[in-house]
N, C-alpha and C positions, 0 to 999 in steps of 0.2 A: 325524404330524409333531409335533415337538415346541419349543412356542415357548418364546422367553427372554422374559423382561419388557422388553427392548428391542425382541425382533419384536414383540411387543402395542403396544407405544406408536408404532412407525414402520409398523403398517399399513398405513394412509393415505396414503404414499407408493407404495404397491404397489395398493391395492386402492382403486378409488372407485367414488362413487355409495352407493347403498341398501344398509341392512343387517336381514336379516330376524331378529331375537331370537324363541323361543320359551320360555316359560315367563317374560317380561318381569316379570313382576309381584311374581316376589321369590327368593333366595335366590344360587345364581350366574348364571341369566339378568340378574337384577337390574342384577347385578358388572356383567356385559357392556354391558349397556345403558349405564352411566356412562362406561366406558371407551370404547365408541365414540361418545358425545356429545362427550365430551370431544377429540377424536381429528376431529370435525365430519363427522361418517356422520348422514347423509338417515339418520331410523329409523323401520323397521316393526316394532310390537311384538302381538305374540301370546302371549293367554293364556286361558282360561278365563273369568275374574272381567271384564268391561269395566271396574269400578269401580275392582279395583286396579290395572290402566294407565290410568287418568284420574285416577289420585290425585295426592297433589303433589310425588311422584317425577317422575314424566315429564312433568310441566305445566311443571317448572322448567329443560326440555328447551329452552326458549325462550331461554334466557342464554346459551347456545351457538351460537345463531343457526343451527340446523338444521330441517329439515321432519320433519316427524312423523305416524305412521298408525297408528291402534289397530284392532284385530281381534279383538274377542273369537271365540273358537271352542276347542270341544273336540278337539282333533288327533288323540285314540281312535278317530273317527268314522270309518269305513268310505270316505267319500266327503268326510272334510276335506281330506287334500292337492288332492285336482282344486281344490276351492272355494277353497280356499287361495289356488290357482296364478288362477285367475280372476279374484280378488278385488286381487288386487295387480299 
Protein backbone atom coordinates (compact mmCIF):
# COMPACT_ATOMS: atom_id res chain seq x y z
CA UNK A 1 0.00 0.00 0.00
CA UNK A 2 1.13 3.07 -0.56
CA UNK A 3 0.53 6.18 1.80
CA UNK A 4 0.42 10.00 1.09
CA UNK A 5 1.56 12.17 3.91
CA UNK A 6 -2.05 12.83 4.46
CA UNK A 7 -2.87 9.03 5.12
CA UNK A 8 0.11 9.33 7.83
CA UNK A 9 -1.23 12.16 9.44
CA UNK A 10 -5.17 11.15 9.47
CA UNK A 11 -4.25 7.60 10.69
CA UNK A 12 -5.73 8.08 13.85
CA UNK A 13 -9.01 8.65 12.46
CA UNK A 14 -9.07 5.03 11.02
CA UNK A 15 -6.82 3.11 13.35
CA UNK A 16 -6.76 3.42 17.42
CA UNK A 17 -5.50 2.20 20.43
CA UNK A 18 -1.62 0.77 20.44
CA UNK A 19 1.02 1.07 18.30
CA UNK A 20 3.89 -1.45 18.08
CA UNK A 21 7.30 0.35 16.61
CA UNK A 22 10.39 -1.87 16.08
CA UNK A 23 13.52 -0.63 15.76
CA UNK A 24 12.21 2.69 18.08
CA UNK A 25 15.36 3.82 18.98
CA UNK A 26 16.64 5.54 15.83
CA UNK A 27 16.77 6.03 12.37
CA UNK A 28 12.97 5.61 10.55
CA UNK A 29 11.49 3.59 13.31
CA UNK A 30 12.52 6.66 15.23
CA UNK A 31 10.38 8.88 12.21
CA UNK A 32 7.56 6.58 13.26
CA UNK A 33 7.66 6.97 16.79
CA UNK A 34 7.23 10.92 16.49
CA UNK A 35 4.64 10.83 14.03
CA UNK A 36 2.54 8.53 15.93
CA UNK A 37 2.98 10.54 19.24
CA UNK A 38 2.16 13.18 17.71
CA UNK A 39 -1.07 11.59 16.05
CA UNK A 40 -1.81 10.47 20.26
CA UNK A 41 -1.10 6.41 19.64
CA UNK A 42 -0.70 4.50 23.07
CA UNK A 43 3.15 3.44 22.05
CA UNK A 44 5.05 0.22 22.43
CA UNK A 45 8.43 0.61 21.53
CA UNK A 46 11.06 -2.12 20.64
CA UNK A 47 14.48 -2.20 20.33
CA UNK A 48 17.62 -3.75 21.18
CA UNK A 49 19.37 -0.96 23.32
CA UNK A 50 16.66 -0.45 26.61
CA UNK A 51 18.87 2.85 27.03
CA UNK A 52 18.17 4.24 23.71
CA UNK A 53 14.20 3.86 24.26
CA UNK A 54 14.52 5.51 27.61
CA UNK A 55 16.49 8.16 26.44
CA UNK A 56 15.05 11.64 26.00
CA UNK A 57 13.43 11.00 22.77
CA UNK A 58 10.71 8.98 24.08
CA UNK A 59 10.64 10.34 27.80
CA UNK A 60 9.35 13.54 26.07
CA UNK A 61 6.43 11.17 24.88
CA UNK A 62 4.69 12.63 28.00
CA UNK A 63 3.93 16.18 26.20
CA UNK A 64 1.54 14.33 24.10
CA UNK A 65 -0.27 12.82 26.74
CA UNK A 66 0.03 9.28 25.56
CA UNK A 67 0.96 5.82 27.34
CA UNK A 68 4.12 4.31 26.79
CA UNK A 69 6.03 0.73 26.98
CA UNK A 70 9.57 -0.05 26.28
CA UNK A 71 10.84 -3.59 25.33
CA UNK A 72 13.93 -4.06 24.95
CA UNK A 73 14.62 -7.47 22.96
CA UNK A 74 16.55 -8.78 20.14
CA UNK A 75 13.73 -9.78 17.50
CA UNK A 76 16.77 -12.26 15.63
CA UNK A 77 15.99 -14.49 18.38
CA UNK A 78 14.29 -17.58 17.45
CA UNK A 79 11.56 -17.33 20.13
CA UNK A 80 11.27 -13.24 20.21
CA UNK A 81 8.12 -12.91 18.38
CA UNK A 82 6.17 -15.58 20.94
CA UNK A 83 7.85 -13.45 23.82
CA UNK A 84 7.09 -10.48 22.02
CA UNK A 85 3.36 -11.54 21.66
CA UNK A 86 3.19 -12.36 25.56
CA UNK A 87 4.93 -9.50 26.73
CA UNK A 88 2.39 -7.07 25.39
Amino acid sequence: MNYTEETIRNLKKTHDGWSLITGASSGIGKGIVCELAAQKFDLIFVARSEDALEGPSHKGMSRHGIRTRVVAMDLVRNKAPRELHSRV
